[in-house]
N, CA, C and O atoms as a CHARMM CRD file, in Angstrom:
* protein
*
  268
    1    1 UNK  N      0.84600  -1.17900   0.00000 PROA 1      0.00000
    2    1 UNK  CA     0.00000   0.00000   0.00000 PROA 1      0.00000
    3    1 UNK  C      0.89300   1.24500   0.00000 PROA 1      0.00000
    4    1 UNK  O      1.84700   1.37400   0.76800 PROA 1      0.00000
    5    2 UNK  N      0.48200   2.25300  -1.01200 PROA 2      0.00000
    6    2 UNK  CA     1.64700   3.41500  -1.06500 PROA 2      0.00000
    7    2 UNK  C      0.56100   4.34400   0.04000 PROA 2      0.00000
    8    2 UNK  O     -0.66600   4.25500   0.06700 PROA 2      0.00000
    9    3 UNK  N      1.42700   5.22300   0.89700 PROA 3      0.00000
   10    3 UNK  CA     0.90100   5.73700   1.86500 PROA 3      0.00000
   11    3 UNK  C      0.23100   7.10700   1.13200 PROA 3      0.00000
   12    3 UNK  O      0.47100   7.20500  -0.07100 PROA 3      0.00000
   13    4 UNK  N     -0.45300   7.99800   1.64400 PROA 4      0.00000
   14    4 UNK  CA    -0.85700   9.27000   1.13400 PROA 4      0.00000
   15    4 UNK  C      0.09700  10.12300   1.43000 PROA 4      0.00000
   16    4 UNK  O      0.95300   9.52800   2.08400 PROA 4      0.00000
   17    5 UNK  N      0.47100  11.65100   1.20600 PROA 5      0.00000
   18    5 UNK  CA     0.35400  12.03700   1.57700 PROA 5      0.00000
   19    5 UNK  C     -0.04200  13.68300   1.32500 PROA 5      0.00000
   20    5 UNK  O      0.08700  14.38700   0.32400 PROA 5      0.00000
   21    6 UNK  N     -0.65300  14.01400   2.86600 PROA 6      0.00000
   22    6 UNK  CA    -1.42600  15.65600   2.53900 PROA 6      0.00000
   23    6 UNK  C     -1.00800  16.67600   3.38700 PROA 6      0.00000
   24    6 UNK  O     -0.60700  16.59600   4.54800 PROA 6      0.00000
   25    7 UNK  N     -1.15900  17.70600   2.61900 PROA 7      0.00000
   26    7 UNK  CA    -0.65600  19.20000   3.29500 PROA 7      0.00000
   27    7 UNK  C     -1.52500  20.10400   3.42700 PROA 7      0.00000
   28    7 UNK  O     -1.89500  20.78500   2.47100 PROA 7      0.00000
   29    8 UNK  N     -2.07400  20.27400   4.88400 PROA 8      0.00000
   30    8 UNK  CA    -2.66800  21.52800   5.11400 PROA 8      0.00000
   31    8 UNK  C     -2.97900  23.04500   5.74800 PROA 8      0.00000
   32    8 UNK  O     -3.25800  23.11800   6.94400 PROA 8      0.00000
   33    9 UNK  N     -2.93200  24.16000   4.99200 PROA 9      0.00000
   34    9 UNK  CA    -2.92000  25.37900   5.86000 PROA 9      0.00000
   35    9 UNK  C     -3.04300  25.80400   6.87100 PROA 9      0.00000
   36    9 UNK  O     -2.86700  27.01200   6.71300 PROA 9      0.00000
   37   10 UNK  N     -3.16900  25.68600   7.51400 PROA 10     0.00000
   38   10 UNK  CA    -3.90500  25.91400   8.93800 PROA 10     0.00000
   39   10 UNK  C     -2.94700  27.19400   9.66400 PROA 10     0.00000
   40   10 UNK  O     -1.73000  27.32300   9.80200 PROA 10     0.00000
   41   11 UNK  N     -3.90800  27.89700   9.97800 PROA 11     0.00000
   42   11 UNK  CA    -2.87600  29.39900  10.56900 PROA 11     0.00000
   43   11 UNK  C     -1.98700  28.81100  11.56500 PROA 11     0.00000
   44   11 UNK  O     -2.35400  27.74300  12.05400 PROA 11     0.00000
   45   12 UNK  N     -0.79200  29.36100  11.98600 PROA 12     0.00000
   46   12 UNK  CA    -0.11900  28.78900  13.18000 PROA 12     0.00000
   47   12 UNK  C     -0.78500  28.85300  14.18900 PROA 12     0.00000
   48   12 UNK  O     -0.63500  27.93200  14.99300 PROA 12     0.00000
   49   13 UNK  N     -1.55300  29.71900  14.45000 PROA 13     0.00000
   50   13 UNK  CA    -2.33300  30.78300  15.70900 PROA 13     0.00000
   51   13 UNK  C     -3.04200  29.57400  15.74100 PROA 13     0.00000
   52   13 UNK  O     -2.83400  29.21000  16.89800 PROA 13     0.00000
   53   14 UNK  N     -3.59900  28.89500  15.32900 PROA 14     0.00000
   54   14 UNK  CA    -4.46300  27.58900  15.41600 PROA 14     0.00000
   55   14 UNK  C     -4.20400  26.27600  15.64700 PROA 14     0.00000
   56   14 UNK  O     -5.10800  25.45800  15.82000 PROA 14     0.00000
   57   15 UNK  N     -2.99800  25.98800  15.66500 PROA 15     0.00000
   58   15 UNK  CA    -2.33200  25.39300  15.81700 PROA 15     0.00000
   59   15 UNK  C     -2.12900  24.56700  17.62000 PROA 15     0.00000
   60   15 UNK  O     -2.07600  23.35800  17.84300 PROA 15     0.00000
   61   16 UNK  N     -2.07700  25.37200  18.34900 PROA 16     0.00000
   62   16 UNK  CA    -2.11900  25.30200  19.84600 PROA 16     0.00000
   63   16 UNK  C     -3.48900  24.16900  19.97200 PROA 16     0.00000
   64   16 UNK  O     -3.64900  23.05800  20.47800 PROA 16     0.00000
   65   17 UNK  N     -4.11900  24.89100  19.40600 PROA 17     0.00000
   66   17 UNK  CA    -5.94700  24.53700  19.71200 PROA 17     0.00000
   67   17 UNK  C     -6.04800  22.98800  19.12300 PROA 17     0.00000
   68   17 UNK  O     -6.59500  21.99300  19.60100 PROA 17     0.00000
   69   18 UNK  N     -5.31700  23.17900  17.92100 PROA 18     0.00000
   70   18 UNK  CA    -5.59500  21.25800  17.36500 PROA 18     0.00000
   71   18 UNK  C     -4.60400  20.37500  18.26600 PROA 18     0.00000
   72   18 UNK  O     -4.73100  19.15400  18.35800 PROA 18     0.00000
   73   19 UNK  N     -3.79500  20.97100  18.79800 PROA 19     0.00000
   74   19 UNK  CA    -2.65700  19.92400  19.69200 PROA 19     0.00000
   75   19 UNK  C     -3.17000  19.82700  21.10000 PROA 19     0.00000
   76   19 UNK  O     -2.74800  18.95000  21.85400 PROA 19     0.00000
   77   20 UNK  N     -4.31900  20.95200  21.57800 PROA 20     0.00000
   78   20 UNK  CA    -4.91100  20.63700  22.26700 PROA 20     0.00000
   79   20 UNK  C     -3.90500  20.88700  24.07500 PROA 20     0.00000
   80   20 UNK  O     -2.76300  20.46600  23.89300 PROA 20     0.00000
   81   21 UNK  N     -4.00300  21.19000  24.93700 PROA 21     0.00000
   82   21 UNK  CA    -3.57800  21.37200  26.76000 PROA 21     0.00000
   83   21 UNK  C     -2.76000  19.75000  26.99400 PROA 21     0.00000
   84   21 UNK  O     -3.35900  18.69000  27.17800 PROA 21     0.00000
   85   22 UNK  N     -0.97200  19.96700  26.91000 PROA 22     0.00000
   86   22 UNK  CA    -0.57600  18.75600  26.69900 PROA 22     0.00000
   87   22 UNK  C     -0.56700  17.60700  26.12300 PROA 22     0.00000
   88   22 UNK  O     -0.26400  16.46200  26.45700 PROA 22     0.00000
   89   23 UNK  N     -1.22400  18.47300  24.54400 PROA 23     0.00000
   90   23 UNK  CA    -0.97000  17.13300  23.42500 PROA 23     0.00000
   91   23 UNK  C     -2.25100  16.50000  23.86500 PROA 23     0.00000
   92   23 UNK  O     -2.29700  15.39700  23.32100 PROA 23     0.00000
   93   24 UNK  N     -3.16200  16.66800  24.49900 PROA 24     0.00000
   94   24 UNK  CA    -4.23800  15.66700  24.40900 PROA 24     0.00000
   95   24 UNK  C     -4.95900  15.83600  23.08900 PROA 24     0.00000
   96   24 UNK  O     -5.10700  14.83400  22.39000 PROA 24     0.00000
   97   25 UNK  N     -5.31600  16.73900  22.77400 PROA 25     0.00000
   98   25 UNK  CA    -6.18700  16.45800  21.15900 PROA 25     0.00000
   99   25 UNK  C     -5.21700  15.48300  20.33100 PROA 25     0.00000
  100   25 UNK  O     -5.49500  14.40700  19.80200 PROA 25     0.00000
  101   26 UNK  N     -4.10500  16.11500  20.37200 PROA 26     0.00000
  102   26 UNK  CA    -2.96600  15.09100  19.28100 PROA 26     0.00000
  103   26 UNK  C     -3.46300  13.85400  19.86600 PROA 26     0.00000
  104   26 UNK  O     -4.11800  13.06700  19.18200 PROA 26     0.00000
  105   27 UNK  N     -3.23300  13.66700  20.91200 PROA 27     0.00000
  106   27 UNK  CA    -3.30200  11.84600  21.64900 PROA 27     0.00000
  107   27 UNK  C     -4.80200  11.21300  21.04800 PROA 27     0.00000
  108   27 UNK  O     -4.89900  10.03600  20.70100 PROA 27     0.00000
  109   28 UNK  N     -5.81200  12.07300  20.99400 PROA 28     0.00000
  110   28 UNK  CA    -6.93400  11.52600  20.78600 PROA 28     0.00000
  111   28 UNK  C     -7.18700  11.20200  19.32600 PROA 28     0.00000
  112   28 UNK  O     -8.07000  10.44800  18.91800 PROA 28     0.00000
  113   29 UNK  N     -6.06800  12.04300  18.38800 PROA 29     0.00000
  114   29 UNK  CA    -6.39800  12.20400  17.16500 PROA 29     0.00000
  115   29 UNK  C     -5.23300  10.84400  16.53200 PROA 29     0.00000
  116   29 UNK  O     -5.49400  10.14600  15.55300 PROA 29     0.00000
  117   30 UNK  N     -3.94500  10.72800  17.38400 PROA 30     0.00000
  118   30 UNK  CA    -3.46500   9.68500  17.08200 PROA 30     0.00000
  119   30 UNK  C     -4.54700   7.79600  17.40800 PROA 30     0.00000
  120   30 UNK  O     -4.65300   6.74700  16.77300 PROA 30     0.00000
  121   31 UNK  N     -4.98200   8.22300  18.45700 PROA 31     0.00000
  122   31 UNK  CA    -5.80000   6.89000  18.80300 PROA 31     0.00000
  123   31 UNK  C     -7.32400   6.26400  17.74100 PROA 31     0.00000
  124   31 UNK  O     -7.57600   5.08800  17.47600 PROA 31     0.00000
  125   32 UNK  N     -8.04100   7.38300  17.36000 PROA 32     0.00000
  126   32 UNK  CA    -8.83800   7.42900  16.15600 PROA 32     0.00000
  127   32 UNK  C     -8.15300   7.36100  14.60000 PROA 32     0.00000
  128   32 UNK  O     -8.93600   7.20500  13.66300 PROA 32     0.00000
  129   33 UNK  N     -6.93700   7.45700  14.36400 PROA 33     0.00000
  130   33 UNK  CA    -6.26000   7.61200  13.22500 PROA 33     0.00000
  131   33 UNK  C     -4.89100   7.02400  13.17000 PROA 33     0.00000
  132   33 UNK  O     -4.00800   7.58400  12.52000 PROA 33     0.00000
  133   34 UNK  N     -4.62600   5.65100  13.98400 PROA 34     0.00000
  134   34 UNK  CA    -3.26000   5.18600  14.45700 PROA 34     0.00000
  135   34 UNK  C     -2.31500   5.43000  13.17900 PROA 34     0.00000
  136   34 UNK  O     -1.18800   5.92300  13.16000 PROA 34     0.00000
  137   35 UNK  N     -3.28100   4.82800  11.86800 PROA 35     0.00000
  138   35 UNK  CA    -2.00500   4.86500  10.76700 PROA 35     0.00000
  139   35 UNK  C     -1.67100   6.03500   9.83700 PROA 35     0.00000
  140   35 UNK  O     -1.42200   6.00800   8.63200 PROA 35     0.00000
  141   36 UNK  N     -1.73300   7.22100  10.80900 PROA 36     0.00000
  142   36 UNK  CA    -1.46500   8.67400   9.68000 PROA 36     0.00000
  143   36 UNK  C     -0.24400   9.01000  10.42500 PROA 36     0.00000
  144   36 UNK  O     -0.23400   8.03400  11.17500 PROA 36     0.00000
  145   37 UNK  N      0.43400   9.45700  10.64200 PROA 37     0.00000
  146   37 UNK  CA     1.80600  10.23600  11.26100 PROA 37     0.00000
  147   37 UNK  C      1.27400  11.94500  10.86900 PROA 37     0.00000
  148   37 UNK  O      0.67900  12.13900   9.80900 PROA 37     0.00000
  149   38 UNK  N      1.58200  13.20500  11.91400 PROA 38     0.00000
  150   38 UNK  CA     1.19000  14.28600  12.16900 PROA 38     0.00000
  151   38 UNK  C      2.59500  14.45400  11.88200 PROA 38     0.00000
  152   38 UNK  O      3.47700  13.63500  12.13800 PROA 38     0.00000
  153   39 UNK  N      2.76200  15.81400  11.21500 PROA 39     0.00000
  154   39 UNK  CA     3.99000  16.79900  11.28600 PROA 39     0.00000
  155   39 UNK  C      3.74300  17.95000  11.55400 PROA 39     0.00000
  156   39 UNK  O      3.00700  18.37000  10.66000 PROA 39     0.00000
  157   40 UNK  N      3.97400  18.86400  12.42200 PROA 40     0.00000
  158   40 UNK  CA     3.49900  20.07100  12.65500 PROA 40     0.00000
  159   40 UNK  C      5.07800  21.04600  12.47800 PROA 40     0.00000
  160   40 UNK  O      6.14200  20.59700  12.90400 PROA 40     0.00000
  161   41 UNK  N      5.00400  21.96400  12.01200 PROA 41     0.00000
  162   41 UNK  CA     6.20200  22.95200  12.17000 PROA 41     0.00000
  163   41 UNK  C      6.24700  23.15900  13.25200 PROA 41     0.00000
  164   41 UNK  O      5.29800  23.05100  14.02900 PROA 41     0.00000
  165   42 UNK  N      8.04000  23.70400  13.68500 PROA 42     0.00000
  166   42 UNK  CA     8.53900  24.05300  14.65400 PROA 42     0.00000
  167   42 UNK  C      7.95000  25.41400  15.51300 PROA 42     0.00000
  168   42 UNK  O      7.28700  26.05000  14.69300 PROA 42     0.00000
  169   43 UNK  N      7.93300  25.92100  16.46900 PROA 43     0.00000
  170   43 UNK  CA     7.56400  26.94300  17.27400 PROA 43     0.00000
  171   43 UNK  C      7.86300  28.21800  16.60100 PROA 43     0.00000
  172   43 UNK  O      7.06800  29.13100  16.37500 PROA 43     0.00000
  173   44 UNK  N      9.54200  28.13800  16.21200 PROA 44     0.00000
  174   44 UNK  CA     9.69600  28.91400  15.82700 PROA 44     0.00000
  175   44 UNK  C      9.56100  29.23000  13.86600 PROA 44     0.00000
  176   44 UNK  O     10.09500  30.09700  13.17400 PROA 44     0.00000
  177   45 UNK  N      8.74200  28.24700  13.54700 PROA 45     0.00000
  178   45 UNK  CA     8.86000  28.44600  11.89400 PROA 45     0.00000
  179   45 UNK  C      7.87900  29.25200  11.35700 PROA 45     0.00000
  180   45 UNK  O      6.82800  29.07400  11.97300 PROA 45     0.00000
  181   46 UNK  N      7.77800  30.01800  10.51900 PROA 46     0.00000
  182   46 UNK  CA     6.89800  30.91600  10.01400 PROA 46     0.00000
  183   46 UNK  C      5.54200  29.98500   9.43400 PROA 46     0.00000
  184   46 UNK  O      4.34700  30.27700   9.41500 PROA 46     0.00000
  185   47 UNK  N      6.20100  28.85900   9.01700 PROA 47     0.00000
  186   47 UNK  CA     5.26100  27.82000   8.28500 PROA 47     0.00000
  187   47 UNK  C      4.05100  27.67400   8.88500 PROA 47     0.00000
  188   47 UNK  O      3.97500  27.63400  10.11300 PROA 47     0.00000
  189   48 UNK  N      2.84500  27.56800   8.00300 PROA 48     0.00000
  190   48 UNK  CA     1.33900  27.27500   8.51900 PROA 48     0.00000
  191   48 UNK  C      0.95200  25.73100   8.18400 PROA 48     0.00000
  192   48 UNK  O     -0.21200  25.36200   8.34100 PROA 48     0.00000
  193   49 UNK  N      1.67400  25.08800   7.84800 PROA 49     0.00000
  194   49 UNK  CA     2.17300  23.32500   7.12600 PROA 49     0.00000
  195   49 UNK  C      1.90000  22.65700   7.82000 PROA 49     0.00000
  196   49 UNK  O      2.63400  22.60600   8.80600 PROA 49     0.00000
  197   50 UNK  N      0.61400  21.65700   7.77600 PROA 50     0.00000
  198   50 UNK  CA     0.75500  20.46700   8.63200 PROA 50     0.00000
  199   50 UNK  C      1.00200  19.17600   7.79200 PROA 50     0.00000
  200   50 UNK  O      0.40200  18.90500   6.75100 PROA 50     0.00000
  201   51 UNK  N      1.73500  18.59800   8.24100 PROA 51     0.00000
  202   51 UNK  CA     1.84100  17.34700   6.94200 PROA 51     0.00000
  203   51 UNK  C      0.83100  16.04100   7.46500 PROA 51     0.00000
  204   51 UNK  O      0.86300  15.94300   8.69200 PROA 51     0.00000
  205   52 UNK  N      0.30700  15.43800   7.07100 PROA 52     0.00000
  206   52 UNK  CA    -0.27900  14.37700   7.04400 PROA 52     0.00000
  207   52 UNK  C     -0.00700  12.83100   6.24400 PROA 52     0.00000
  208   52 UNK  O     -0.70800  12.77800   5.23300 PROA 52     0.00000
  209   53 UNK  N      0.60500  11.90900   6.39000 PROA 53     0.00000
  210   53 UNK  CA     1.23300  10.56800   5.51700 PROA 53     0.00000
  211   53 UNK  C      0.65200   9.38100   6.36000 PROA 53     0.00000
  212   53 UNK  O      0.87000   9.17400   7.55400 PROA 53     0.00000
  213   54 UNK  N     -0.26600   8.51000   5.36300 PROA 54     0.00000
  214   54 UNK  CA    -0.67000   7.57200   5.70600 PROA 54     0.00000
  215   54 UNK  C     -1.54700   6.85400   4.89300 PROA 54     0.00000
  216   54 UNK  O     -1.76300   7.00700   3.69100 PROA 54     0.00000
  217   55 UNK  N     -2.12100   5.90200   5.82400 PROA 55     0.00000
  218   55 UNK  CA    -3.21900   5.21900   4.91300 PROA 55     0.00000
  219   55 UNK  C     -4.46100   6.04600   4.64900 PROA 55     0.00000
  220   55 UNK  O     -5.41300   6.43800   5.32300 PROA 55     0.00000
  221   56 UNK  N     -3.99300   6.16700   3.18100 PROA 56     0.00000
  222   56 UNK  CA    -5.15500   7.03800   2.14000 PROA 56     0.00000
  223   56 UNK  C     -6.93200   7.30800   3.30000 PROA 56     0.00000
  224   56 UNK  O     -7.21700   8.47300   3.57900 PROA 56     0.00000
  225   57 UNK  N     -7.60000   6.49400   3.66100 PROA 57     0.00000
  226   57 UNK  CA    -8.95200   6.74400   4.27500 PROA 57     0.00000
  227   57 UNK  C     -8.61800   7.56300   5.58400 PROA 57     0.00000
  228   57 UNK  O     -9.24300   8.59200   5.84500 PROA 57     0.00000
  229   58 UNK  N     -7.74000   7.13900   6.29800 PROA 58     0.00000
  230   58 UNK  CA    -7.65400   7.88000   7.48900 PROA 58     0.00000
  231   58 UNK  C     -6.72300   9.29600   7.26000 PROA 58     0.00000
  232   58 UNK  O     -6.81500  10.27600   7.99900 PROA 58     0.00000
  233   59 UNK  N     -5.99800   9.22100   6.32500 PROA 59     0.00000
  234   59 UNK  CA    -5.28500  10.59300   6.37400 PROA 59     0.00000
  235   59 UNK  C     -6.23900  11.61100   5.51300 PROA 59     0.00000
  236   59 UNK  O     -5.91800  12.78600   5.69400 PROA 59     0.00000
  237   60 UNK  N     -7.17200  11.45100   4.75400 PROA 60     0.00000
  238   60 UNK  CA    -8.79600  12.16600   4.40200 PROA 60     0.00000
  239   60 UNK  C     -9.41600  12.10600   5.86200 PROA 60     0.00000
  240   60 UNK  O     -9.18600  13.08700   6.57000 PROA 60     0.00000
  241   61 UNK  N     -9.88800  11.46500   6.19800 PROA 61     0.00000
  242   61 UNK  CA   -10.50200  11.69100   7.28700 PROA 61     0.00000
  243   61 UNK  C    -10.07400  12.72000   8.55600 PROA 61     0.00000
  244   61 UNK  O    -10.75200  13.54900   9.16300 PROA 61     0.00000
  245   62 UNK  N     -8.81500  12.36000   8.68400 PROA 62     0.00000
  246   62 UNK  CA    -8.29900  13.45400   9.69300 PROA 62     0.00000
  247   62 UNK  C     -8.18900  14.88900   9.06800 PROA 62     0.00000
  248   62 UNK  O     -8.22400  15.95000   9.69100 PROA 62     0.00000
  249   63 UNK  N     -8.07100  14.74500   7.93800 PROA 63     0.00000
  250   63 UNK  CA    -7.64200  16.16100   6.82300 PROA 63     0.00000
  251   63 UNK  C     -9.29500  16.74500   7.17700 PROA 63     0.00000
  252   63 UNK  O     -9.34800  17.72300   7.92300 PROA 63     0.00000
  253   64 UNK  N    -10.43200  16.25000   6.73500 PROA 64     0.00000
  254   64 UNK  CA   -11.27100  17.07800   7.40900 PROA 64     0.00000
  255   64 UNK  C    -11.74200  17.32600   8.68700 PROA 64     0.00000
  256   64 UNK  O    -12.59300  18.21300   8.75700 PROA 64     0.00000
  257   65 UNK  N    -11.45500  16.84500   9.59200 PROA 65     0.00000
  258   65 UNK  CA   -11.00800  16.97400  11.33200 PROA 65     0.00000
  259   65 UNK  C    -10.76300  18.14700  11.67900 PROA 65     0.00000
  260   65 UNK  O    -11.20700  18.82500  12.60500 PROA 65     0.00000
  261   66 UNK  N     -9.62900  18.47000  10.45300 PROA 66     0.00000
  262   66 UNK  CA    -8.83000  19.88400  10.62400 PROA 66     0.00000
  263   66 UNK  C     -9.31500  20.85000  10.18000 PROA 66     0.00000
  264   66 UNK  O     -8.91700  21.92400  10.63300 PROA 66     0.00000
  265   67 UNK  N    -10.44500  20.84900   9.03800 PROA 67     0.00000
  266   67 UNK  CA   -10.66600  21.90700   8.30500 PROA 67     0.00000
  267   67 UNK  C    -11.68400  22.33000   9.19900 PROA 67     0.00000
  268   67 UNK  O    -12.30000  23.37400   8.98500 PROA 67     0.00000
């Protein structure tokens, strides 16, 4: 299976809010979506980039999660 993968905008400023008070949204979003891997830019990067790579249904699925 070739994995997906997707890139989406998301302001940085918004960013806090999807990772959620100690990574718990991430934790919840990894446990509903085990086979996507999250990339988020660094603190300090200008980038608004979230990367998304995985199995094609769940890395769509989380892609609208985000929107």
């Amino acid at each position: 299976m070739i994995p997906l993968e997707v890139t989406i905008d998301i302001p940085s400023k918004a960013h806090e809010v999807l990772v959620g008070k100690a990574g718990a949204n991430l934790q919840t979003y990894r446990k509903q979506y085990p086979d996507v891997q999250m990339t988020f830019p660094s603190l300090d990067s200008p980038s608004n980039m979230i990367h998304l790579k995985g199995q094609a249904e769940q890395a769509i699925g989380l892609k609208k999660r985000f929107n």
